[in-house]
TIGU-356494 format. One record per residue (C-alpha): residue number from 1; x, y, z. Coordinates in Angstrom, 1 decimal, decimal comma, m for minus. Last residue first. Layout:
! residues N
<r><num>NUM</num><u>X</u><v>Y</v><w>Z</w></r>
...
! end
This chain:
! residues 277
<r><num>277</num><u>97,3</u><v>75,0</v><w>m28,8</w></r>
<r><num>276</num><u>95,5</u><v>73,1</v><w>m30,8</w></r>
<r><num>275</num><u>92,8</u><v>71,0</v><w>m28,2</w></r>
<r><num>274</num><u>93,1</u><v>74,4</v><w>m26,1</w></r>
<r><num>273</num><u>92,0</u><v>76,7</v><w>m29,3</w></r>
<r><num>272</num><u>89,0</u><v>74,8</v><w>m30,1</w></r>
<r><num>271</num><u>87,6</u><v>75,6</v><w>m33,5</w></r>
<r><num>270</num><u>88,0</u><v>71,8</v><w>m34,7</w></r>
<r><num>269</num><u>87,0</u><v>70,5</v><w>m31,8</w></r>
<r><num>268</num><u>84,1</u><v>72,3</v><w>m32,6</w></r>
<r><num>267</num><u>83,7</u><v>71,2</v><w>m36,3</w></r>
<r><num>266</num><u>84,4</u><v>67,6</v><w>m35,2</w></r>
<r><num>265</num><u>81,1</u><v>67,8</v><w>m32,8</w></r>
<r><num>264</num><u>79,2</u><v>69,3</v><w>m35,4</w></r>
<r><num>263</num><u>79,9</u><v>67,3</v><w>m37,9</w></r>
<r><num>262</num><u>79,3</u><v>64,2</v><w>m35,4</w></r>
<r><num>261</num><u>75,8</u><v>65,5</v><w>m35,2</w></r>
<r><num>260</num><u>74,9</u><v>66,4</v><w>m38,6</w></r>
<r><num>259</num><u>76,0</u><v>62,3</v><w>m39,5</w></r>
<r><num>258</num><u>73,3</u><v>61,9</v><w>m36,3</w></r>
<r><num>257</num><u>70,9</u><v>64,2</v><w>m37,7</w></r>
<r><num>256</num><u>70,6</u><v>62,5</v><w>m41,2</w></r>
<r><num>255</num><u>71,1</u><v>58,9</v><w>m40,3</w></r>
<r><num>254</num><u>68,7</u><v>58,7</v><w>m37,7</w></r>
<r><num>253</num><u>66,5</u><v>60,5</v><w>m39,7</w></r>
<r><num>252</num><u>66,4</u><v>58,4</v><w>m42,8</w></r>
<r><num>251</num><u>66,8</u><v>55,1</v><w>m41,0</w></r>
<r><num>250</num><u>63,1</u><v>56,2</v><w>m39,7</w></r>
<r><num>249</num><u>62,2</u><v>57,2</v><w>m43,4</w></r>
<r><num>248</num><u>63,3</u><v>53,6</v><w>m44,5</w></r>
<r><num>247</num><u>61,9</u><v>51,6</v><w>m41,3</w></r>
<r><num>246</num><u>58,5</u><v>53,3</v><w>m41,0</w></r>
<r><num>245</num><u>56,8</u><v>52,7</v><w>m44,5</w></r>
<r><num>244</num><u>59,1</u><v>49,6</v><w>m44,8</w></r>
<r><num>243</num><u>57,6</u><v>47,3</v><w>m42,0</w></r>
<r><num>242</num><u>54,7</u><v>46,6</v><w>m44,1</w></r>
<r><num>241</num><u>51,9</u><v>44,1</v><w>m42,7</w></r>
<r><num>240</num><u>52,8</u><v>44,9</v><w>m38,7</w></r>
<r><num>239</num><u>53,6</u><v>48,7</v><w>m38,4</w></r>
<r><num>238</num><u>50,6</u><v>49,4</v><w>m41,1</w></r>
<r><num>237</num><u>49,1</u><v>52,4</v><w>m38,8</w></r>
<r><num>236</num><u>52,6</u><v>53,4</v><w>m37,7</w></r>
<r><num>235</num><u>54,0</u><v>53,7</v><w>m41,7</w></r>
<r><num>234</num><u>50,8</u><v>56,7</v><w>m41,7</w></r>
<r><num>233</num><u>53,3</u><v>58,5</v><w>m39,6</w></r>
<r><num>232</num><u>56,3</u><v>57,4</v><w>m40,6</w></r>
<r><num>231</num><u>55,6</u><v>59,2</v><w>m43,9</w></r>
<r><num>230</num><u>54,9</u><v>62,6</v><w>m42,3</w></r>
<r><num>229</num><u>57,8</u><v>62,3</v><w>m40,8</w></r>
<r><num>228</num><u>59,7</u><v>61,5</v><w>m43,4</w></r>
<r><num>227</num><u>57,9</u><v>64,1</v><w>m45,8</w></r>
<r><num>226</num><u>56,4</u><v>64,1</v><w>m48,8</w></r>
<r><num>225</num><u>53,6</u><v>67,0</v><w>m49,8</w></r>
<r><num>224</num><u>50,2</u><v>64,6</v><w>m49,9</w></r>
<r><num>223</num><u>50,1</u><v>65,4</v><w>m47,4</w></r>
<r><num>222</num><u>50,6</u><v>68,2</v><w>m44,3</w></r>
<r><num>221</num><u>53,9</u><v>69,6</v><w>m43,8</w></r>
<r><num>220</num><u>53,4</u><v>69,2</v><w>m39,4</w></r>
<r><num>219</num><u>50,8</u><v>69,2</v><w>m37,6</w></r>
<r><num>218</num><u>50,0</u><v>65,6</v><w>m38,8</w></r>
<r><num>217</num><u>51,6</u><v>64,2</v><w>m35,1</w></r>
<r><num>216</num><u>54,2</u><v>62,3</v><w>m37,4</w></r>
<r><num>215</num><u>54,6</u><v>65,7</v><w>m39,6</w></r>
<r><num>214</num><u>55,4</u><v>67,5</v><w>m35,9</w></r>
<r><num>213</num><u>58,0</u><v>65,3</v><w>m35,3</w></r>
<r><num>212</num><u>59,6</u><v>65,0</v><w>m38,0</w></r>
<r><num>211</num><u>59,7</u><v>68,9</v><w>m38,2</w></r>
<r><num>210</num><u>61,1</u><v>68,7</v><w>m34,9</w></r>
<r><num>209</num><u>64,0</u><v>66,2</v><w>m35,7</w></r>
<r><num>208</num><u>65,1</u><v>68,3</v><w>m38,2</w></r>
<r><num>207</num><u>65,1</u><v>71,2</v><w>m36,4</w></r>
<r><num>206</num><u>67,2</u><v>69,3</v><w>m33,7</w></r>
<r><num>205</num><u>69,7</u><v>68,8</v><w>m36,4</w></r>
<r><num>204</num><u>69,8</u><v>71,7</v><w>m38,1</w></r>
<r><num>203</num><u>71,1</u><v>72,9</v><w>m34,8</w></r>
<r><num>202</num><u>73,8</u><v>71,2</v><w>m34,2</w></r>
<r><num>201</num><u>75,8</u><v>72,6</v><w>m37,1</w></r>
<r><num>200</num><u>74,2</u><v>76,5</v><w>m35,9</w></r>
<r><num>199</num><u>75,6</u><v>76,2</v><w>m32,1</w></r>
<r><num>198</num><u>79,1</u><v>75,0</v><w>m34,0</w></r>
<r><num>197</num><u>79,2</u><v>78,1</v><w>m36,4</w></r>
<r><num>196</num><u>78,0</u><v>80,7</v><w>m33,1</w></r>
<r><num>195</num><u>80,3</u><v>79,2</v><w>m31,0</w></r>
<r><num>194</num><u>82,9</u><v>80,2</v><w>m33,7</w></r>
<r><num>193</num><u>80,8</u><v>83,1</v><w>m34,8</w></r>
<r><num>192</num><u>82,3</u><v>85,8</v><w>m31,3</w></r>
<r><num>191</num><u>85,7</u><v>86,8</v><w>m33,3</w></r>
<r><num>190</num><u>83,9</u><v>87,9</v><w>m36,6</w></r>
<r><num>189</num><u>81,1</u><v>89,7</v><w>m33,9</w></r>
<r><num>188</num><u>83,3</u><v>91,8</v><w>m32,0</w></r>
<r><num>187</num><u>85,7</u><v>93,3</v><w>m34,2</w></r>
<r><num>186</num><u>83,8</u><v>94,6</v><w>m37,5</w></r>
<r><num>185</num><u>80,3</u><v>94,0</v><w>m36,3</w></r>
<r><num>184</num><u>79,6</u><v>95,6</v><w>m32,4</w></r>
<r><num>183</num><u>83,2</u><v>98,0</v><w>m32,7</w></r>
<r><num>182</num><u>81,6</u><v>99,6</v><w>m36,5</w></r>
<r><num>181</num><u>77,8</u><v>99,4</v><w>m34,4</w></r>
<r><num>180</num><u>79,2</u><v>101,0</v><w>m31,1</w></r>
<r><num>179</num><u>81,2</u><v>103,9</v><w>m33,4</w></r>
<r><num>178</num><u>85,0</u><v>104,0</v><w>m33,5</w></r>
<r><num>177</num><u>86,6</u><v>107,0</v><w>m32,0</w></r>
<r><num>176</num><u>90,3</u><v>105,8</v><w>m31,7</w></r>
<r><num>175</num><u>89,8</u><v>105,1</v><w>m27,8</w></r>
<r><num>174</num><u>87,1</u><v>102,6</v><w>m29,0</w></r>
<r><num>173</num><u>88,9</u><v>100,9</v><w>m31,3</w></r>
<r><num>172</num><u>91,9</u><v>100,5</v><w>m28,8</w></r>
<r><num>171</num><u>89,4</u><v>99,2</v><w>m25,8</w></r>
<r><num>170</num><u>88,3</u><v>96,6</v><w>m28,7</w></r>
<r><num>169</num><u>91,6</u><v>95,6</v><w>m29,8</w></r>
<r><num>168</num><u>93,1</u><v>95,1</v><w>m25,3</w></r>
<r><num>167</num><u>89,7</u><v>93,1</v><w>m24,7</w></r>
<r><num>166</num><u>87,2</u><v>93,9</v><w>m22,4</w></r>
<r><num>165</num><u>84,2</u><v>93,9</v><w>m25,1</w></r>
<r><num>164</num><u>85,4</u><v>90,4</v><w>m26,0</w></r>
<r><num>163</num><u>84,4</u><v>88,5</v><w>m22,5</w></r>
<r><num>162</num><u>81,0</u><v>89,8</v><w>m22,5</w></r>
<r><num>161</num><u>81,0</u><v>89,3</v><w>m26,3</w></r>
<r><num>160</num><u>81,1</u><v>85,4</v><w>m25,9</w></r>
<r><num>159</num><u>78,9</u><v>85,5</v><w>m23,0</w></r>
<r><num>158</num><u>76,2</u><v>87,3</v><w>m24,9</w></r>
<r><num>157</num><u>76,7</u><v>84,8</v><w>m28,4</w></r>
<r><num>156</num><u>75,8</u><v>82,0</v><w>m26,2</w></r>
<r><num>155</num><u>72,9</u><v>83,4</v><w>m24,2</w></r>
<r><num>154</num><u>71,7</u><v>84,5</v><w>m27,3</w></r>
<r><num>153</num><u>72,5</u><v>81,2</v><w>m29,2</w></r>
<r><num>152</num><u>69,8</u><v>79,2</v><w>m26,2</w></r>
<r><num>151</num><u>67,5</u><v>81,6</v><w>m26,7</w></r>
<r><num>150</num><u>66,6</u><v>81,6</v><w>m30,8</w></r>
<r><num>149</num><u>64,7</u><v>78,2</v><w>m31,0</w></r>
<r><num>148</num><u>61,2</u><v>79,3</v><w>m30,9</w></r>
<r><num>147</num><u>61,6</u><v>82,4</v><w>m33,3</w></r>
<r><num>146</num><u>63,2</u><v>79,7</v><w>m35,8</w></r>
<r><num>145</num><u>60,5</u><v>76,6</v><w>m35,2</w></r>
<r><num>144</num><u>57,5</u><v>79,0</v><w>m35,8</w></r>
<r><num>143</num><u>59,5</u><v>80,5</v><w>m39,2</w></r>
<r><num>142</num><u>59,9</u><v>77,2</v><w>m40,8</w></r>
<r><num>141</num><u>57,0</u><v>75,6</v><w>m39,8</w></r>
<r><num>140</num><u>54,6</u><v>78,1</v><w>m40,8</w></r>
<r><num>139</num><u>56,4</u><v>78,2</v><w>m44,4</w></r>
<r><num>138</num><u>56,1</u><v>74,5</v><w>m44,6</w></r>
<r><num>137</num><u>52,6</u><v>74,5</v><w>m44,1</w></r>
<r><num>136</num><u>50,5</u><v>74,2</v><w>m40,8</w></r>
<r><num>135</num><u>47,6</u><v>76,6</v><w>m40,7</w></r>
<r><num>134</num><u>47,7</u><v>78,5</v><w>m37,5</w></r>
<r><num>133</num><u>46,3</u><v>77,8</v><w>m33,9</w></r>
<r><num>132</num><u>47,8</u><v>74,4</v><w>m33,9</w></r>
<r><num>131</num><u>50,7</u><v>75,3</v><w>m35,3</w></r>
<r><num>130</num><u>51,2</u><v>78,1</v><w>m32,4</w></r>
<r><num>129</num><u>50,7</u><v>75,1</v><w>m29,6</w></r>
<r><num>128</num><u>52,3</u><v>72,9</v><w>m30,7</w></r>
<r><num>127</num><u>55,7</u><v>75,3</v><w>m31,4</w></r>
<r><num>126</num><u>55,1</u><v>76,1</v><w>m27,6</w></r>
<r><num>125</num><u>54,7</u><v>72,2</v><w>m26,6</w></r>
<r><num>124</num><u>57,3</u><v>71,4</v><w>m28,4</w></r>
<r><num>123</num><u>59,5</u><v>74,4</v><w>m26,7</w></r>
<r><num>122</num><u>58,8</u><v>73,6</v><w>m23,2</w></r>
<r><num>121</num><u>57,9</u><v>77,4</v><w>m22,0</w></r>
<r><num>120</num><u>60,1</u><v>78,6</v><w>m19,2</w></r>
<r><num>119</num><u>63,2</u><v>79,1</v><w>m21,4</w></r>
<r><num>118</num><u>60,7</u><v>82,5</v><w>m23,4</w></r>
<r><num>117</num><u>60,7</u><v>83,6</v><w>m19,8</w></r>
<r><num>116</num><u>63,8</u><v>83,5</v><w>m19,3</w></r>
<r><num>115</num><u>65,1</u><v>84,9</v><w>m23,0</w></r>
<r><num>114</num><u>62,5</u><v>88,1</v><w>m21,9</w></r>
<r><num>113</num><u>64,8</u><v>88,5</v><w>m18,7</w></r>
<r><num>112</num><u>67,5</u><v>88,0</v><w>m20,7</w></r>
<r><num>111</num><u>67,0</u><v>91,0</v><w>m22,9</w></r>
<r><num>110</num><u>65,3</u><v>93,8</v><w>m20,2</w></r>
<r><num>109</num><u>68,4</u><v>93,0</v><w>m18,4</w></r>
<r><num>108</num><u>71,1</u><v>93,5</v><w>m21,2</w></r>
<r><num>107</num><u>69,4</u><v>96,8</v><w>m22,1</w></r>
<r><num>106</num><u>69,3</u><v>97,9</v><w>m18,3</w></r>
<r><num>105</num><u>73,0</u><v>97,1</v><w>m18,0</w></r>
<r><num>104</num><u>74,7</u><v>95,9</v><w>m20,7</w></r>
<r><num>103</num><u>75,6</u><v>97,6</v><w>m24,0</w></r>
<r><num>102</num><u>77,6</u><v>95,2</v><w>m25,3</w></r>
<r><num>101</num><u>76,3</u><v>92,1</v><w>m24,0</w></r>
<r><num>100</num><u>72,8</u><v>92,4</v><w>m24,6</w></r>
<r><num>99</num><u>73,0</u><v>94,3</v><w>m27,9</w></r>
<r><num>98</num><u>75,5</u><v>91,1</v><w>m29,4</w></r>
<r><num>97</num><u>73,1</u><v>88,4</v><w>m27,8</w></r>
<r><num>96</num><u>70,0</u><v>90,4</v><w>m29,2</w></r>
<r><num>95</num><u>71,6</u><v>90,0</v><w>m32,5</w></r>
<r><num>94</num><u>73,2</u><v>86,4</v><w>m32,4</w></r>
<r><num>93</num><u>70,0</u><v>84,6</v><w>m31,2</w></r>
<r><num>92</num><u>68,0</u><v>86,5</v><w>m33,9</w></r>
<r><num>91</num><u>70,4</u><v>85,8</v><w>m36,5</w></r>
<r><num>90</num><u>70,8</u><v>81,7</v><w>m35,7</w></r>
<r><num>89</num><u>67,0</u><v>81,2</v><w>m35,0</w></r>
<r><num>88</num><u>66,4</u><v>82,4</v><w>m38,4</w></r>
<r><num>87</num><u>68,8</u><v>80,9</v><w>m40,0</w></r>
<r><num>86</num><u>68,0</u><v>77,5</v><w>m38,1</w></r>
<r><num>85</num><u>64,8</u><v>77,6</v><w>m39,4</w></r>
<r><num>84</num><u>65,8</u><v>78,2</v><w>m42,7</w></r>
<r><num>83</num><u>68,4</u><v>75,1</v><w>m43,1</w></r>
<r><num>82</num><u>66,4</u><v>72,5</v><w>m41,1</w></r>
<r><num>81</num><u>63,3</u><v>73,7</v><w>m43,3</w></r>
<r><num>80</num><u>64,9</u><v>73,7</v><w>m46,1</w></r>
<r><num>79</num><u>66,9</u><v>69,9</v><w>m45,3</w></r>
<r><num>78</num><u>63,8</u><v>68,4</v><w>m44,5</w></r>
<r><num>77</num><u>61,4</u><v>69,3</v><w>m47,5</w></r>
<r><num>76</num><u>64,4</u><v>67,8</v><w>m49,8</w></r>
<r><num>75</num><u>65,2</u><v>65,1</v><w>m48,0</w></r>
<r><num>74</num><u>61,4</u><v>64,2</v><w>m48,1</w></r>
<r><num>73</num><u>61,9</u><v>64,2</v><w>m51,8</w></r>
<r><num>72</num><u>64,3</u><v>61,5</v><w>m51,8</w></r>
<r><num>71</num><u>62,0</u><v>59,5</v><w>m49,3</w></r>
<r><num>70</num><u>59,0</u><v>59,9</v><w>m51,2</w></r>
<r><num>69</num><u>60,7</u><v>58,3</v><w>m54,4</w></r>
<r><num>68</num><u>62,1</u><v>56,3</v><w>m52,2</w></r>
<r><num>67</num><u>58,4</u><v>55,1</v><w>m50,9</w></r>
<r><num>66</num><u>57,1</u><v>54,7</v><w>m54,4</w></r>
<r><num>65</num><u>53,2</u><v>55,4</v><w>m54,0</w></r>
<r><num>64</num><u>50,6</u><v>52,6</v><w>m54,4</w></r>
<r><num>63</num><u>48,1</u><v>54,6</v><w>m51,8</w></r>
<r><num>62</num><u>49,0</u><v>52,6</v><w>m48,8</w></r>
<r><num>61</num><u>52,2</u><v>53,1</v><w>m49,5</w></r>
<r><num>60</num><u>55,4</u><v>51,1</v><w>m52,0</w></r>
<r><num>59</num><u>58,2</u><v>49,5</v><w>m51,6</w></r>
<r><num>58</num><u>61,7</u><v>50,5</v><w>m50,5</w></r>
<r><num>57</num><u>63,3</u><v>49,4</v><w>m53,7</w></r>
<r><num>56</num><u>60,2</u><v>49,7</v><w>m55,7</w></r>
<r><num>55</num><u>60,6</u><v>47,8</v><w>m59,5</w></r>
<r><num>54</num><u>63,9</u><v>45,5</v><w>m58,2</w></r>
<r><num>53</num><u>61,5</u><v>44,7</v><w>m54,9</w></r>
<r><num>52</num><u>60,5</u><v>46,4</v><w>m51,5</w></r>
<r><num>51</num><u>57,7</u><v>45,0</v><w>m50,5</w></r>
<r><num>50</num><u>54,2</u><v>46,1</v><w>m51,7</w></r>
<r><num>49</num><u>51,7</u><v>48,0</v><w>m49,6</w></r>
<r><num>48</num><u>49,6</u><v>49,2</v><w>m52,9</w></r>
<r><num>47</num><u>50,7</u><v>48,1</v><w>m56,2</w></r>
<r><num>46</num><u>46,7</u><v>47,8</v><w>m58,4</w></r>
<r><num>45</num><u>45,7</u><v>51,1</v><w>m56,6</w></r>
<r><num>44</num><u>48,9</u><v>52,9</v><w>m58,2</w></r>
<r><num>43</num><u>49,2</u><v>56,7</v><w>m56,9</w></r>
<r><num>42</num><u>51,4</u><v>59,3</v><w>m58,4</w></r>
<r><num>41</num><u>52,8</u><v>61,9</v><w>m55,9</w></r>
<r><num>40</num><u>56,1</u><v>60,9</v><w>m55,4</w></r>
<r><num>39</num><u>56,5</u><v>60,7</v><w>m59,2</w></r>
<r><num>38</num><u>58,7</u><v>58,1</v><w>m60,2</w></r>
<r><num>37</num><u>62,6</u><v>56,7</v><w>m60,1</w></r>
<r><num>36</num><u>63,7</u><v>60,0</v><w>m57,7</w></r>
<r><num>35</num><u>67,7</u><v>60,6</v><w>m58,3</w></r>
<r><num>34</num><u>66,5</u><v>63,1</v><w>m61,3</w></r>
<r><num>33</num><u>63,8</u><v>65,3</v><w>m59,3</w></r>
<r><num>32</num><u>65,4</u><v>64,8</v><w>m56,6</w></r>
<r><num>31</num><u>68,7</u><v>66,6</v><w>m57,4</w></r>
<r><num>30</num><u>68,9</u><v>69,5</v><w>m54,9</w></r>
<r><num>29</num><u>68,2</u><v>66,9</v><w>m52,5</w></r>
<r><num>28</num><u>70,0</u><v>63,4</v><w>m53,6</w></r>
<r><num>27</num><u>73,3</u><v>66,1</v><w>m53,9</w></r>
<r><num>26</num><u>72,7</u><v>67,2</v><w>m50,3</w></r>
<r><num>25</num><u>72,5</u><v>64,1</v><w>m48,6</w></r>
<r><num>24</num><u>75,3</u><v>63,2</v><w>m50,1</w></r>
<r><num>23</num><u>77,0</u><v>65,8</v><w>m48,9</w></r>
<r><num>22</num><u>76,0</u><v>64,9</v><w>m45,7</w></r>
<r><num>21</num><u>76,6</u><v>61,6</v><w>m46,0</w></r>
<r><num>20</num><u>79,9</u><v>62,6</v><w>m46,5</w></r>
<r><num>19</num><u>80,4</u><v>64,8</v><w>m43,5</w></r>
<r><num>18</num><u>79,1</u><v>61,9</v><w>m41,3</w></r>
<r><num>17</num><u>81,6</u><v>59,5</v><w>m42,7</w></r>
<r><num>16</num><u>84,7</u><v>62,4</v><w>m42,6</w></r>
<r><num>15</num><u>82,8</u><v>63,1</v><w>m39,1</w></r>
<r><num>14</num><u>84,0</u><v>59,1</v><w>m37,8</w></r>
<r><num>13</num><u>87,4</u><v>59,1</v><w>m39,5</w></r>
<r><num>12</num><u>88,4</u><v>62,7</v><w>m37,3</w></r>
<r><num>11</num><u>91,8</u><v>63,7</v><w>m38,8</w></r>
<r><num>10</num><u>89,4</u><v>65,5</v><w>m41,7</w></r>
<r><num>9</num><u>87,9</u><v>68,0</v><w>m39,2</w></r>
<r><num>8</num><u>91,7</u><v>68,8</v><w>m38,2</w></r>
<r><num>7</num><u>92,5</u><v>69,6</v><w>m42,2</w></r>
<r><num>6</num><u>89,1</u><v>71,1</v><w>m42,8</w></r>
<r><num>5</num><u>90,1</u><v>73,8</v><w>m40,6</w></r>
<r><num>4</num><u>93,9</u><v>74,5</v><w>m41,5</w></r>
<r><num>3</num><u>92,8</u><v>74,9</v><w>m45,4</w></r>
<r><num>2</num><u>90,1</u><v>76,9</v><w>m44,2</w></r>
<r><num>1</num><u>92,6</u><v>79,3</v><w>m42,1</w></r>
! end
């Protein structure tokens, strides 16, 4: 079933090129620490604001700092919190989805009446809002962004079991005795993960984007901890005498969450049964 997977995501040129920078993404993340030419934290007074050159090739910050260096590094920070956030949103999402569409009635309710109200709040504004209130670290960020992000898979996940429940294998299981939480994880959740799979690709990316967001806005992983949005943020202030503090981190997240992006869109094309039928 892999084999068959990766074979139809591979028939796609344009998510092989996002799937490899991806992985390349990866590698520079887990290996920053040897991919990285200096310290990211080491300051230089006497090579502040320089051009990118043989020595720094994407310059140097306000405070002398190597901006790959940074860079490298910031793939790191982003990458854990796009990862872990989206775990968490992912198995809360998929949880109450799974209750609310099983048991339904009163239970299913209750459930989507709380995902409402949680919709009615802009998200940004919510995860704002909670960071403000708290101190920002990467920990905060991670776990604010994940119970903030959560609504959108349960509605998901509920639709997909709504249709499952009625199914000829289920009906069978439970006419043979099985339990509610054997017939909830053994049959309907393996078949209800595709969605579930695709919703989680996509969603690194938006987490991404909302760390990087909340770094520019300095309510986000706060310095002198790297990050691309924290970098484009002080890059704004020196827009007009060095374009590289925002142009390299900015490439950085383009890159990043649009190669996530086209994954995501392969990888459910992939899973579609009508495109392979």
């Amino acid at each position: 079933m892999f084999k068959i997977l990766l074979l139809r995501i591979l028939r796609n040129k344009i998510s092989v090129l996002g799937l490899c920078f991806i992985f390349l993404l990866c590698i520079t993340a887990l290996f920053a620490p040897v991919i990285a030419p200096y310290d990211p934290y080491e300051i230089n007074v006497y090579q502040v604001l320089e051009a990118p050159s043989k020595e720094h090739i994407f310059g140097t910050d306000e405070l002398g700092r190597d901006v790959f260096s940074r860079v490298v590094y910031g793939a790191r920070v982003s990458l854990k919190v796009g990862i872990i956030a989206m775990g968490i949103s992912i198995s809360i999402g998929t949880i109450l989805g799974l209750i609310a569409g099983y048991y339904g009635g009163l239970i299913d309710s209750l459930i989507m009446r709380f995902v409402d109200v949680m919709l009615s709040f802009p998200t940004l504004f919510l995860i704002l809002a909670i960071v403000a209130v708290l101190e920002p670290n990467i920990y905060i960020i991670m776990i604010v962004i994940g119970l903030t992000g959560w609504m959108d898979v349960a509605r998901l996940v509920r639709a997909e079991v709504l249709s499952l429940k009625e199914r000829e294998f289920v009906i069978a299981s439970k006419a043979m005795g099985a339990g509610s939480g054997r017939i909830i994880f053994h049959h309907i959740l393996p078949n209800a993960l595709y969605p579930v799979i695709v919703a989680a690709t996509f969603a690194v990316g938006s987490v991404i984007l909302i760390e990087s967001g909340l770094s520019f806005l300095g309510l986000g992983i706060q310095p002198p901890e790297p990050s691309w949005g924290g970098i484009l943020s002080v890059g704004k202030d020196y827009i007009t005498v060095a374009w590289w503090l925002s142009f390299f981190p900015g490439m950085a997240i383009f890159l990043t969450v649009l190669s996530i992006n086209l994954f995501g869109e392969a990888l459910r094309d992939a899973l579609d049964p009508k495109k392979w039928s």
